[in-house]
PDBQT receptor file of N, H, CA, C and O in Angstrom, charges set to zero:
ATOM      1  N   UNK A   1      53.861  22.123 -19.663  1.00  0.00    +0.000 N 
ATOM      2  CA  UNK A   1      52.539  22.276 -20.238  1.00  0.00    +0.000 C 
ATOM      3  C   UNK A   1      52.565  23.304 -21.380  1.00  0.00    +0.000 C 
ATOM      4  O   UNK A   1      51.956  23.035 -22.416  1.00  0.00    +0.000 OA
ATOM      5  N   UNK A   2      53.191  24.394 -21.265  1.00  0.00    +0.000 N 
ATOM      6  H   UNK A   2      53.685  24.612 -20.424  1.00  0.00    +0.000 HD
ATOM      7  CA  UNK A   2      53.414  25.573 -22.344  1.00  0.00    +0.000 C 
ATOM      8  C   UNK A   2      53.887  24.835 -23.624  1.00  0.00    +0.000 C 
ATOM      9  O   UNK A   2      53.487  25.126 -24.752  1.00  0.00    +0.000 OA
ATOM     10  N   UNK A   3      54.714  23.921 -23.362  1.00  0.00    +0.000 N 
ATOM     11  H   UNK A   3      55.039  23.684 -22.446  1.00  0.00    +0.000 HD
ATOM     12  CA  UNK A   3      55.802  23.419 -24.302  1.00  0.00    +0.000 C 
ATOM     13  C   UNK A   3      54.630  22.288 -25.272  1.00  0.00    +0.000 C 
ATOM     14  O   UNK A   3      54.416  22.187 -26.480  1.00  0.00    +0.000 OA
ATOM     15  N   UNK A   4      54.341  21.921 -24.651  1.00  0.00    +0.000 N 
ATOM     16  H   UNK A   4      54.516  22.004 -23.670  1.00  0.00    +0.000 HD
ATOM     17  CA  UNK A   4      53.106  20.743 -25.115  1.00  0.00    +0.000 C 
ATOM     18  C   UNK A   4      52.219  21.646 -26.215  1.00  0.00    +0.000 C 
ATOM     19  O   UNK A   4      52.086  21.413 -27.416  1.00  0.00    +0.000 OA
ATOM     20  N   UNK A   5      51.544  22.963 -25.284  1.00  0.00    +0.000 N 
ATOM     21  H   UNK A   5      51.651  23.153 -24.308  1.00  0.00    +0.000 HD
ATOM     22  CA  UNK A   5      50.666  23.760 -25.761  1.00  0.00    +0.000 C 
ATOM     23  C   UNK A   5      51.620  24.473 -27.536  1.00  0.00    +0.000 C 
ATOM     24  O   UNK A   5      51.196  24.503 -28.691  1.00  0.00    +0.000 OA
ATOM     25  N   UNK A   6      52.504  24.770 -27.145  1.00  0.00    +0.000 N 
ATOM     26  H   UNK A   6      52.849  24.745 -26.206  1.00  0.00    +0.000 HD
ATOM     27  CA  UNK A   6      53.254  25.348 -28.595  1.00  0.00    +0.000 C 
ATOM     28  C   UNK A   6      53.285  24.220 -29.784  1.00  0.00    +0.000 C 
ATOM     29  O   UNK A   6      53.067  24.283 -30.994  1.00  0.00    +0.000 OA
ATOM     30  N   UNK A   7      53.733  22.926 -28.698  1.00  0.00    +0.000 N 
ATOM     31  H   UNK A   7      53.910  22.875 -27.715  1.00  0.00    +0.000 HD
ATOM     32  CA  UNK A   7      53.603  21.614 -30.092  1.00  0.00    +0.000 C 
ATOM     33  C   UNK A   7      52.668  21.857 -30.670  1.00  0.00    +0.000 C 
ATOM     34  O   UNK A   7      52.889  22.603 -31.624  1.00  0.00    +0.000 OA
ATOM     35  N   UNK A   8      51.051  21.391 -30.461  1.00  0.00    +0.000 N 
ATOM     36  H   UNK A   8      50.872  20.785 -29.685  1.00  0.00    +0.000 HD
ATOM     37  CA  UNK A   8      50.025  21.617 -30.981  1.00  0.00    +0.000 C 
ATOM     38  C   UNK A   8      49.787  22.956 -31.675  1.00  0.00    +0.000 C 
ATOM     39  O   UNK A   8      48.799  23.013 -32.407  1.00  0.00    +0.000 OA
ATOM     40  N   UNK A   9      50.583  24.083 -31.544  1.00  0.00    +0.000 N 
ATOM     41  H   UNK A   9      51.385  24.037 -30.950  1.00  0.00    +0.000 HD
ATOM     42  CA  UNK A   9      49.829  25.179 -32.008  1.00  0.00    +0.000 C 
ATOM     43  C   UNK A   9      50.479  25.423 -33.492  1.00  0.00    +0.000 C 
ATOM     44  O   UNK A   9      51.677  25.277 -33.732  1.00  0.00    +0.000 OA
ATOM     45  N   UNK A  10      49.537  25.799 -34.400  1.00  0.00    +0.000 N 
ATOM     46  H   UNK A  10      48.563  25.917 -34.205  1.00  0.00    +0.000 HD
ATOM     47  CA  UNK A  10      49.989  26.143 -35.732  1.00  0.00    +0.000 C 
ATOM     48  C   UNK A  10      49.082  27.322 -36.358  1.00  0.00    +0.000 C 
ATOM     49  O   UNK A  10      47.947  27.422 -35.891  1.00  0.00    +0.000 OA
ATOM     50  N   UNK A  11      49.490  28.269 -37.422  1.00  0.00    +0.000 N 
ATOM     51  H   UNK A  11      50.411  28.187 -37.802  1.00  0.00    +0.000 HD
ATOM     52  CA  UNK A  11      48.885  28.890 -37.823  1.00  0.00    +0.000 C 
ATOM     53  C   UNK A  11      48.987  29.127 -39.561  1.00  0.00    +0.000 C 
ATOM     54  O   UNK A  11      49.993  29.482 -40.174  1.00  0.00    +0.000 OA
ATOM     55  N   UNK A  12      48.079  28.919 -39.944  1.00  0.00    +0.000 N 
ATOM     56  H   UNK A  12      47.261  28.631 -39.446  1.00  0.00    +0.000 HD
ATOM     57  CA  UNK A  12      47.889  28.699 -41.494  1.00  0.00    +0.000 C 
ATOM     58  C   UNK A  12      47.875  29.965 -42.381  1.00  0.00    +0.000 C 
ATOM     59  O   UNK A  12      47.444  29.884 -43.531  1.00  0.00    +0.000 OA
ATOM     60  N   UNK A  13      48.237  30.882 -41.986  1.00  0.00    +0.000 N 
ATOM     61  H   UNK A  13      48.587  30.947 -41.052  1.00  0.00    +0.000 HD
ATOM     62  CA  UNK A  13      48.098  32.265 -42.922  1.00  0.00    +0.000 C 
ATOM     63  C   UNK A  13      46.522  33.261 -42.436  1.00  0.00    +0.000 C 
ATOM     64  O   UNK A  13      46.443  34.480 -42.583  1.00  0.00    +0.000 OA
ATOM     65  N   UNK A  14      45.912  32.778 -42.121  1.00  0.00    +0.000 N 
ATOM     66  H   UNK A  14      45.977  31.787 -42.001  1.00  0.00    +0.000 HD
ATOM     67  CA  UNK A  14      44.586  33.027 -41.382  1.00  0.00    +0.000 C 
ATOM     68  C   UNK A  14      44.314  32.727 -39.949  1.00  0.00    +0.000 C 
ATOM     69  O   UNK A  14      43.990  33.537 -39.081  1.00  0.00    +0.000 OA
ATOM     70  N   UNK A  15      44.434  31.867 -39.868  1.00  0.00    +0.000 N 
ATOM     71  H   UNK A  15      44.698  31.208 -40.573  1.00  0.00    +0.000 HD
ATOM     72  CA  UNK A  15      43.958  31.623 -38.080  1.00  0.00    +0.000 C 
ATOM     73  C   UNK A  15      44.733  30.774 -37.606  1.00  0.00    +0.000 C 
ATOM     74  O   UNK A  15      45.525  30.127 -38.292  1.00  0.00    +0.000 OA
ATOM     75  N   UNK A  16      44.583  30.660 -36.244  1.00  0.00    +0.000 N 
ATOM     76  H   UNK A  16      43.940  31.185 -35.687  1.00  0.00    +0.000 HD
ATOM     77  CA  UNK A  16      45.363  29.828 -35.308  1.00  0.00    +0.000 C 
ATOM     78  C   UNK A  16      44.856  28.478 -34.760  1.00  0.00    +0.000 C 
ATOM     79  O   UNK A  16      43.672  28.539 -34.428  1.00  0.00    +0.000 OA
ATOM     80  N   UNK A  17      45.361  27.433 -34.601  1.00  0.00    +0.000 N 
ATOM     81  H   UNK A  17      46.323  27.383 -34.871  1.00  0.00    +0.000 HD
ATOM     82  CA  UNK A  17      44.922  25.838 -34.776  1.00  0.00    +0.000 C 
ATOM     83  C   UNK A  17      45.456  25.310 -33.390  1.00  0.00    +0.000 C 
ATOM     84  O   UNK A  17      46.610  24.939 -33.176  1.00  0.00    +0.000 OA
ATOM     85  N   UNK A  18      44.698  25.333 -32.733  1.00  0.00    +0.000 N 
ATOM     86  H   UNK A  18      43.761  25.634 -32.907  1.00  0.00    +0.000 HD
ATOM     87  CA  UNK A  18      45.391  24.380 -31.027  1.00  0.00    +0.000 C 
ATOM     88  C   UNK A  18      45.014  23.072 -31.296  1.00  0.00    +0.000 C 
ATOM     89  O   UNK A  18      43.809  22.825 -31.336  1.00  0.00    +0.000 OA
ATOM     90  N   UNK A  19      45.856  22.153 -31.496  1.00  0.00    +0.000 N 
ATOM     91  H   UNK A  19      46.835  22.354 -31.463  1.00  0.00    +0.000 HD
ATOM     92  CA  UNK A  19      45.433  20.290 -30.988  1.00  0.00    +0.000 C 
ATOM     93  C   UNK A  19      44.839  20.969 -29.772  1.00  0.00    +0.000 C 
ATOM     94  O   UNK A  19      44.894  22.125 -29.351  1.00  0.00    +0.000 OA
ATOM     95  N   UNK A  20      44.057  19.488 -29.211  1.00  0.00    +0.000 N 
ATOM     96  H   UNK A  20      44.012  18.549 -29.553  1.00  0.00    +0.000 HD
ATOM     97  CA  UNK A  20      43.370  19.048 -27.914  1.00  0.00    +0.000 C 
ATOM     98  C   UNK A  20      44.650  18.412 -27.085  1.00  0.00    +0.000 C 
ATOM     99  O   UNK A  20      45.486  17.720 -27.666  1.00  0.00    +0.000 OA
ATOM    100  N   UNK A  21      44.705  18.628 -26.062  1.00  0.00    +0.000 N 
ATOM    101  H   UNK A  21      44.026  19.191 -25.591  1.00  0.00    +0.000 HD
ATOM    102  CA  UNK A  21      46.032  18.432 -25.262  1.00  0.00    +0.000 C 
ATOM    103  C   UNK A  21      45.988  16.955 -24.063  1.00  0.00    +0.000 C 
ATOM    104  O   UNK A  21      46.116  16.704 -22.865  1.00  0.00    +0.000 OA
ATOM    105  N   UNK A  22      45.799  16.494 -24.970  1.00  0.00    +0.000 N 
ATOM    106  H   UNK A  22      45.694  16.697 -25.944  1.00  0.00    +0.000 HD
ATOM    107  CA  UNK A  22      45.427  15.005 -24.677  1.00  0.00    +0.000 C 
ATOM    108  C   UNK A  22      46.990  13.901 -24.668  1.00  0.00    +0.000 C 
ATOM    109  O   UNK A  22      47.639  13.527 -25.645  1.00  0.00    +0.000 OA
ATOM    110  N   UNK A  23      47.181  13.665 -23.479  1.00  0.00    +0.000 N 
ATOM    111  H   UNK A  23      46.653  13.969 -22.686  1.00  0.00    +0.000 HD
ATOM    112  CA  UNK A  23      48.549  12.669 -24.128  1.00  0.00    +0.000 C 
ATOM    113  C   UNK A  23      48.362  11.242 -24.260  1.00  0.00    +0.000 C 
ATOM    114  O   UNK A  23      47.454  10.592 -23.742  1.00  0.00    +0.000 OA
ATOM    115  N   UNK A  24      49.316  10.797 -25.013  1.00  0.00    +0.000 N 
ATOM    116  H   UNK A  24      50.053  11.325 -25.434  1.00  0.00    +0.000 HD
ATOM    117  CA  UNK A  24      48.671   9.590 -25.470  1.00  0.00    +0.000 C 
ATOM    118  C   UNK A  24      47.600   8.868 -26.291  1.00  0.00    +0.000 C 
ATOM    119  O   UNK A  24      46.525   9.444 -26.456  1.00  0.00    +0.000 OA
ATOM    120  N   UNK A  25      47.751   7.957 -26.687  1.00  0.00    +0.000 N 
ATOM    121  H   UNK A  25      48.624   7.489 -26.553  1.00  0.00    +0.000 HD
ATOM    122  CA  UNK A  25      46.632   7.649 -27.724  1.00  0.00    +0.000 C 
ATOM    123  C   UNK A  25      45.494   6.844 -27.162  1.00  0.00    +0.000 C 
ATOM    124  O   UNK A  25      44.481   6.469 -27.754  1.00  0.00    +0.000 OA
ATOM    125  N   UNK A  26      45.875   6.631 -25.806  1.00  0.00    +0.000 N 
ATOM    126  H   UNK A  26      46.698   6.935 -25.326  1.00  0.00    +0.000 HD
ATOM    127  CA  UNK A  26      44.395   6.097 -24.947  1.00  0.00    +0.000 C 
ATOM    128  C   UNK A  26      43.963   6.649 -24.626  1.00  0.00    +0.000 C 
ATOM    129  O   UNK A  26      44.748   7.407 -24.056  1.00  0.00    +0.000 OA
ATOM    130  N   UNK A  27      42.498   7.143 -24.440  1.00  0.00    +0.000 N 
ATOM    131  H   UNK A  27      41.860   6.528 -24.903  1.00  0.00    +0.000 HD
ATOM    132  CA  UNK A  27      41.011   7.550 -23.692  1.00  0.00    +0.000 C 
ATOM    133  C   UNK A  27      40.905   6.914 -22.857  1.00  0.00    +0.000 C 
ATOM    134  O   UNK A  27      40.725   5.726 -23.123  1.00  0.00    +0.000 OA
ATOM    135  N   UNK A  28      40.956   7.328 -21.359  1.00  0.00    +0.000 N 
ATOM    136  H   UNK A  28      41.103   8.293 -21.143  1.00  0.00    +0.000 HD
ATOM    137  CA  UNK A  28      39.969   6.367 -20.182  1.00  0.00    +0.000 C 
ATOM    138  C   UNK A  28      38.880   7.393 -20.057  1.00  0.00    +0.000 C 
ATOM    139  O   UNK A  28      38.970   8.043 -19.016  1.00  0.00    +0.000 OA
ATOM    140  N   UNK A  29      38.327   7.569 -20.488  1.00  0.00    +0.000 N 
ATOM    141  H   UNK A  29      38.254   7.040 -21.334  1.00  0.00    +0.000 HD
ATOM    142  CA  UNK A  29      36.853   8.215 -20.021  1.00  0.00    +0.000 C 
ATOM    143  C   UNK A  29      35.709   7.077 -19.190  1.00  0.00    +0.000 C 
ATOM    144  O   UNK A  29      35.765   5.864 -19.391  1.00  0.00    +0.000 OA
ATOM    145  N   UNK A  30      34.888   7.599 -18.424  1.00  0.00    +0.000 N 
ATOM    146  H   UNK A  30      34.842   8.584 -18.260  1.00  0.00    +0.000 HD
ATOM    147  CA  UNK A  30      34.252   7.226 -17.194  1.00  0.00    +0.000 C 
ATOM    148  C   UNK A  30      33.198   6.717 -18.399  1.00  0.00    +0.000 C 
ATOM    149  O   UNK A  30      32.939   7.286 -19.459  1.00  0.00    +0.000 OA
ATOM    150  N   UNK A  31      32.688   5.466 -17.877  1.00  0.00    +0.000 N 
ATOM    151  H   UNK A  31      32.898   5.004 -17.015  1.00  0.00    +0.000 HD
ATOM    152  CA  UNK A  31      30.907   5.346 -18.165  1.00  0.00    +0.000 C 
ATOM    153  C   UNK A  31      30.174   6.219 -17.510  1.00  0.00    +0.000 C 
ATOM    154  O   UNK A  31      30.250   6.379 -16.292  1.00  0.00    +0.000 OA
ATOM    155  N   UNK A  32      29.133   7.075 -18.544  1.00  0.00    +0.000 N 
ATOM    156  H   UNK A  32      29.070   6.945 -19.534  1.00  0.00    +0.000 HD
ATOM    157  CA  UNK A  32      28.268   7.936 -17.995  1.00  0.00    +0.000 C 
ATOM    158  C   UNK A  32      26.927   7.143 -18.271  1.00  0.00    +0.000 C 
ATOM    159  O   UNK A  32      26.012   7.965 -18.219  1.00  0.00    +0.000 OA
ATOM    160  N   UNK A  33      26.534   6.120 -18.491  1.00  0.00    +0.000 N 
ATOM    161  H   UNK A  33      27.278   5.452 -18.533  1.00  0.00    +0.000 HD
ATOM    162  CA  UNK A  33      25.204   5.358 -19.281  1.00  0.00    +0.000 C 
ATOM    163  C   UNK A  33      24.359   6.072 -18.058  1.00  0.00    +0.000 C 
ATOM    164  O   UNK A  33      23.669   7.079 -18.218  1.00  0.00    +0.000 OA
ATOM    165  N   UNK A  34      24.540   5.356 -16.777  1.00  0.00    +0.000 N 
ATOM    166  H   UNK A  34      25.100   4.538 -16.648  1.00  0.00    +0.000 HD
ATOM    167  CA  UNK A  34      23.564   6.029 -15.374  1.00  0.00    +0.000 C 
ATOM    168  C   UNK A  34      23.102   7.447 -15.590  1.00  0.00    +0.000 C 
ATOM    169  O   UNK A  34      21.905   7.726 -15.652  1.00  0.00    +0.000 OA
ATOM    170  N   UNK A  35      24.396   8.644 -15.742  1.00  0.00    +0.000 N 
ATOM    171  H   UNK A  35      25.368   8.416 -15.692  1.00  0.00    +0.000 HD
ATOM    172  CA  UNK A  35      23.625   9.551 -15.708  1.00  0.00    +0.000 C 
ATOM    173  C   UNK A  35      23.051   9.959 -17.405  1.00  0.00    +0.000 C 
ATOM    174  O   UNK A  35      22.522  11.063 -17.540  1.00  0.00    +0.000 OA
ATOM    175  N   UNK A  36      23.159   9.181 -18.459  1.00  0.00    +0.000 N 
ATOM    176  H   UNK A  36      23.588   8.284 -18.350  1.00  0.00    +0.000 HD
ATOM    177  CA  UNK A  36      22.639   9.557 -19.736  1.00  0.00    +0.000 C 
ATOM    178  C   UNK A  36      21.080   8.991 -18.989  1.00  0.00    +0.000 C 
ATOM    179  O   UNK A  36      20.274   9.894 -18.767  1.00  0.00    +0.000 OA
ATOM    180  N   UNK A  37      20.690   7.683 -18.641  1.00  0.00    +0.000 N 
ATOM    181  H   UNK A  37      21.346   6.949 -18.820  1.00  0.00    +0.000 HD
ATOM    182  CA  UNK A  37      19.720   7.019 -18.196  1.00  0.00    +0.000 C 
ATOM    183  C   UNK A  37      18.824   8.491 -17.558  1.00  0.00    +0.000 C 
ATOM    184  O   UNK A  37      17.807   8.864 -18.143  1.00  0.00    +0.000 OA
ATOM    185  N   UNK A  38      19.352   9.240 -16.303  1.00  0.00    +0.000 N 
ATOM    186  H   UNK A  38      20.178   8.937 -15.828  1.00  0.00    +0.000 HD
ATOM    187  CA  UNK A  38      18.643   9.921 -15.359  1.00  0.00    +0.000 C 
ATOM    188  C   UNK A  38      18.201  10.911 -16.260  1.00  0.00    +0.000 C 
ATOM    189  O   UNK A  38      16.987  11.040 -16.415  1.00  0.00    +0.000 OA
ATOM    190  N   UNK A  39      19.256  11.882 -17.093  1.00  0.00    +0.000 N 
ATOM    191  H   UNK A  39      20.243  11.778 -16.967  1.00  0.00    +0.000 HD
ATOM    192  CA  UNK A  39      18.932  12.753 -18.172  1.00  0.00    +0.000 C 
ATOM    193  C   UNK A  39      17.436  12.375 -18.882  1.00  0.00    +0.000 C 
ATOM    194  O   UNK A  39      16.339  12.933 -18.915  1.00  0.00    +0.000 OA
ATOM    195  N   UNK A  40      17.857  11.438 -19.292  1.00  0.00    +0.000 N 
ATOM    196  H   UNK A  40      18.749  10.985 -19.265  1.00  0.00    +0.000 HD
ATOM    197  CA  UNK A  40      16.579  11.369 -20.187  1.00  0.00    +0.000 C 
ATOM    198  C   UNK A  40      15.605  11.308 -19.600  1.00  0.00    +0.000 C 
ATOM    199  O   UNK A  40      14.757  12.177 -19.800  1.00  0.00    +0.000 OA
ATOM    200  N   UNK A  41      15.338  10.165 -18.572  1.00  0.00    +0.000 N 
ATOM    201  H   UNK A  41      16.027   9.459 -18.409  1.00  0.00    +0.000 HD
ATOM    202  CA  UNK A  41      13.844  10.450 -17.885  1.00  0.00    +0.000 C 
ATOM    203  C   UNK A  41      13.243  11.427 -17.387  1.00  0.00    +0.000 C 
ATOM    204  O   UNK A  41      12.059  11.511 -17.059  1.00  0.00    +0.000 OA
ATOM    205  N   UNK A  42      14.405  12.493 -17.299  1.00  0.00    +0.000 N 
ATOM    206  H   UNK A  42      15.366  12.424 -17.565  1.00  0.00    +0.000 HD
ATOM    207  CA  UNK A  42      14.147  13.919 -16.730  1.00  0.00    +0.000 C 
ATOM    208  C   UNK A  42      13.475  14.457 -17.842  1.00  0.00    +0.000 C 
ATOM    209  O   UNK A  42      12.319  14.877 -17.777  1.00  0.00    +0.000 OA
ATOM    210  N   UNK A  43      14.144  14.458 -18.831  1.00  0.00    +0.000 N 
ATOM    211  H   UNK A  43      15.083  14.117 -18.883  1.00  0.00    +0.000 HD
ATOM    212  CA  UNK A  43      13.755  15.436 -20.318  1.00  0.00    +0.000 C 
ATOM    213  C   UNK A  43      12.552  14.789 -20.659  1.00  0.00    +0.000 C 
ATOM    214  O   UNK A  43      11.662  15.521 -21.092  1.00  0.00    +0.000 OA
ATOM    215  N   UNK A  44      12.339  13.674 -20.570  1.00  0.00    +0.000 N 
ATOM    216  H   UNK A  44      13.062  13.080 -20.218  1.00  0.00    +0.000 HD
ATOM    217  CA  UNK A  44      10.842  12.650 -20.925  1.00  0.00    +0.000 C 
ATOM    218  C   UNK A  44       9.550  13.212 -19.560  1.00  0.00    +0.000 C 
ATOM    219  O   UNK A  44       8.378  13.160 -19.933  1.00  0.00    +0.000 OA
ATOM    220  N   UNK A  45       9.714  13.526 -18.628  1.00  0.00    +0.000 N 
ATOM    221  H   UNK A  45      10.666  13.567 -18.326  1.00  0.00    +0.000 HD
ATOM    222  CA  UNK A  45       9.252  14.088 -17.315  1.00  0.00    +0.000 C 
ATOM    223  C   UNK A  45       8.290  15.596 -18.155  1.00  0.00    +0.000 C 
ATOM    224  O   UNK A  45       7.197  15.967 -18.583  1.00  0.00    +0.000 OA
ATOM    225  N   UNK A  46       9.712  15.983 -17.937  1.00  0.00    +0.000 N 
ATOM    226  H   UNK A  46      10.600  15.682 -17.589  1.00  0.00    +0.000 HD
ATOM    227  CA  UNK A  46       9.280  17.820 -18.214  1.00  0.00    +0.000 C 
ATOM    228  C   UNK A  46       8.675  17.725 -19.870  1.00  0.00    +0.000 C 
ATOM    229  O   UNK A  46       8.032  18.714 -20.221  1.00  0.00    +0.000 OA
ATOM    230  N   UNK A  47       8.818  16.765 -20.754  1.00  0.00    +0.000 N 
ATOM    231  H   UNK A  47       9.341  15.961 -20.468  1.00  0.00    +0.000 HD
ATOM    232  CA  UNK A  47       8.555  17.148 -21.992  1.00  0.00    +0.000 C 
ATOM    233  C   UNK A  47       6.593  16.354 -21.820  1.00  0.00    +0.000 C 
ATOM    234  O   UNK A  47       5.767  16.584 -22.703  1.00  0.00    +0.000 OA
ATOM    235  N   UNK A  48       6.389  15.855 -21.097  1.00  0.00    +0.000 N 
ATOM    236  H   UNK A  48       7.060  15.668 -20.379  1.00  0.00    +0.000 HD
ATOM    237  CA  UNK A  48       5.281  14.950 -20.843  1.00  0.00    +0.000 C 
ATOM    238  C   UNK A  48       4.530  16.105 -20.024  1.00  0.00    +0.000 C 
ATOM    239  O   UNK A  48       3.424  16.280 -20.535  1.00  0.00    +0.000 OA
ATOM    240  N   UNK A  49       4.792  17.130 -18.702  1.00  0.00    +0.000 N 
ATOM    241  H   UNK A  49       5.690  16.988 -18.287  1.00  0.00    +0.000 HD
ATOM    242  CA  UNK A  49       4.327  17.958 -18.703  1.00  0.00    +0.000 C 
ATOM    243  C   UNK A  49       3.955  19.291 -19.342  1.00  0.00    +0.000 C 
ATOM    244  O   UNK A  49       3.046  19.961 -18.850  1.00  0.00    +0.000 OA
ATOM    245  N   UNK A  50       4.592  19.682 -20.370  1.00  0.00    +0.000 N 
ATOM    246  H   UNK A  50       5.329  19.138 -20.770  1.00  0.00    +0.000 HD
ATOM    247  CA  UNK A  50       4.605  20.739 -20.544  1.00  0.00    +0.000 C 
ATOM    248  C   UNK A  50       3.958  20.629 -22.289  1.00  0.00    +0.000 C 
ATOM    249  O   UNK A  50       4.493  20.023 -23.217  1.00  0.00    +0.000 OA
ATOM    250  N   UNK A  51       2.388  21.594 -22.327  1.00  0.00    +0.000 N 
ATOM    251  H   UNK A  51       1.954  22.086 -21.573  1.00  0.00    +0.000 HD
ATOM    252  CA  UNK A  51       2.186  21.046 -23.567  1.00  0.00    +0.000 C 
ATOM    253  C   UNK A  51       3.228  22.218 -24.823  1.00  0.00    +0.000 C 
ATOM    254  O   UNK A  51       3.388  21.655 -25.905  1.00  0.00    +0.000 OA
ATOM    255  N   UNK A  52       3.663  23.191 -24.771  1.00  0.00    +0.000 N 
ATOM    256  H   UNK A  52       3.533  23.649 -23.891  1.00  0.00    +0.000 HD
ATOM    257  CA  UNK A  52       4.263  24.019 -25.227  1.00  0.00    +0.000 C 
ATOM    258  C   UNK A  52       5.720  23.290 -25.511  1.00  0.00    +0.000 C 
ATOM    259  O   UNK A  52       6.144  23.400 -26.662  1.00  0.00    +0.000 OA
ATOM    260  N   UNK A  53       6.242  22.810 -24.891  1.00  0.00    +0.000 N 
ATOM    261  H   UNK A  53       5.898  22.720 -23.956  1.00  0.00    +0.000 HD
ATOM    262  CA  UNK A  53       7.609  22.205 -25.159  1.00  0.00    +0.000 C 
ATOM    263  C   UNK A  53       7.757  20.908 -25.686  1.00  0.00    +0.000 C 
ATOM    264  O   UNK A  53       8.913  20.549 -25.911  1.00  0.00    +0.000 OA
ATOM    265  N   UNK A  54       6.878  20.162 -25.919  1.00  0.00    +0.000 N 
ATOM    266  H   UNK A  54       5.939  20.454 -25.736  1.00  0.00    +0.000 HD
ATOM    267  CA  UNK A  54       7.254  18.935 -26.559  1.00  0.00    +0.000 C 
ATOM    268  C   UNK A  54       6.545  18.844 -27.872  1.00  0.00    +0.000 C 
ATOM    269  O   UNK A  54       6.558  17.648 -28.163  1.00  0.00    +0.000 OA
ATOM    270  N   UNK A  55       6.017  19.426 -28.679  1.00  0.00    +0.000 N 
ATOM    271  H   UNK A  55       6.006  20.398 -28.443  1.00  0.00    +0.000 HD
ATOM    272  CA  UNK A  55       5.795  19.725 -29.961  1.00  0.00    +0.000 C 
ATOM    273  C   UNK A  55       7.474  20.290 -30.682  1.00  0.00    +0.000 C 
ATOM    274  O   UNK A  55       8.293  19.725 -31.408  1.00  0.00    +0.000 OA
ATOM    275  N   UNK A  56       7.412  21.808 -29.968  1.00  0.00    +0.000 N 
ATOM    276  H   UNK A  56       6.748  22.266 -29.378  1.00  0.00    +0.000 HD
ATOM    277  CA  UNK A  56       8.428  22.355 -30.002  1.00  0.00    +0.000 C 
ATOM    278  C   UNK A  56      10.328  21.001 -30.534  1.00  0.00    +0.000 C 
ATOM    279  O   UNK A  56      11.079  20.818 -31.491  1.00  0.00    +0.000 OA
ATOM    280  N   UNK A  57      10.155  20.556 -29.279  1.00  0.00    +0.000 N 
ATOM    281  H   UNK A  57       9.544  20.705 -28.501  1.00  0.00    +0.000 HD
ATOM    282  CA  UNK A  57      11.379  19.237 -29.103  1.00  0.00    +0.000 C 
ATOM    283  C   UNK A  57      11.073  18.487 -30.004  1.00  0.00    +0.000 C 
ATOM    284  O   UNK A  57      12.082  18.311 -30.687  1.00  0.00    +0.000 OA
ATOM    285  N   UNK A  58      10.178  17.900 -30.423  1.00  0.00    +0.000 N 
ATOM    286  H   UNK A  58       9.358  18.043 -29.868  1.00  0.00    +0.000 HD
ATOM    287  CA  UNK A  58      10.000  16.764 -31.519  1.00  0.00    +0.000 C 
ATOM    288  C   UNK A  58      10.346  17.670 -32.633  1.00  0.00    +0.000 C 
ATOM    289  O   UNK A  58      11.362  17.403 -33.273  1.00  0.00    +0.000 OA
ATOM    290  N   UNK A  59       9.581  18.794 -32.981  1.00  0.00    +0.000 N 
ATOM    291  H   UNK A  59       8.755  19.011 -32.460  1.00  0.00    +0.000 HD
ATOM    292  CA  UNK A  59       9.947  19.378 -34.542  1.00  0.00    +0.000 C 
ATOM    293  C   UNK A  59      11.587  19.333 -34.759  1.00  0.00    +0.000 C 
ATOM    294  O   UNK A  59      12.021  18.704 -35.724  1.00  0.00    +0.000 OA
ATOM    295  N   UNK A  60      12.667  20.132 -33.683  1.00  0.00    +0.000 N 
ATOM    296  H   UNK A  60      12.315  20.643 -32.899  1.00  0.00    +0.000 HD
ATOM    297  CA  UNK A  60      13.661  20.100 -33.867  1.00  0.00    +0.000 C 
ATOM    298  C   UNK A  60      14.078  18.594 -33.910  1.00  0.00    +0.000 C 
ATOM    299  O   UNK A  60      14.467  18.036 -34.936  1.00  0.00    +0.000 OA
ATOM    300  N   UNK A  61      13.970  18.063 -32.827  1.00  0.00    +0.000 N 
ATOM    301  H   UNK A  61      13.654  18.515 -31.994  1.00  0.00    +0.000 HD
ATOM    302  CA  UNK A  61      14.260  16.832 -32.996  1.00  0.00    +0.000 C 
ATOM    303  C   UNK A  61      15.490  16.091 -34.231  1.00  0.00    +0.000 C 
ATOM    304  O   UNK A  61      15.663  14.873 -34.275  1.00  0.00    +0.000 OA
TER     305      UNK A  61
């Protein structure tokens, strides 16, 4: 793992540069859609109660 970690590491005269320590060029990352789904109805919940915070959320928005 150290050895991996040194591949990736470089330094440009200024600062120091780590790659992401990822092997391989495939991603299996999980479907999260379900919990993006729950998130939001939550944030749609609390932003529907609260009159102070959903003005607020839309401006940034």
């Amino acid at each position: 793992m150290m050895e991996k970690f040194e591949d990736y590491l470089s330094f440009d005269g200024k600062m120091y540069k780590v790659g992401l320590p990822f092997s391989g060029d495939q991603f299996d990352l999980p479907v999260n859609f379900k919990q993006a789904i729950r998130r939001l109805r939550a944030v749609k919940r609390r932003l529907a109660g609260s009159d102070k915070d959903c003005p607020d959320y839309t401006r940034l928005g």
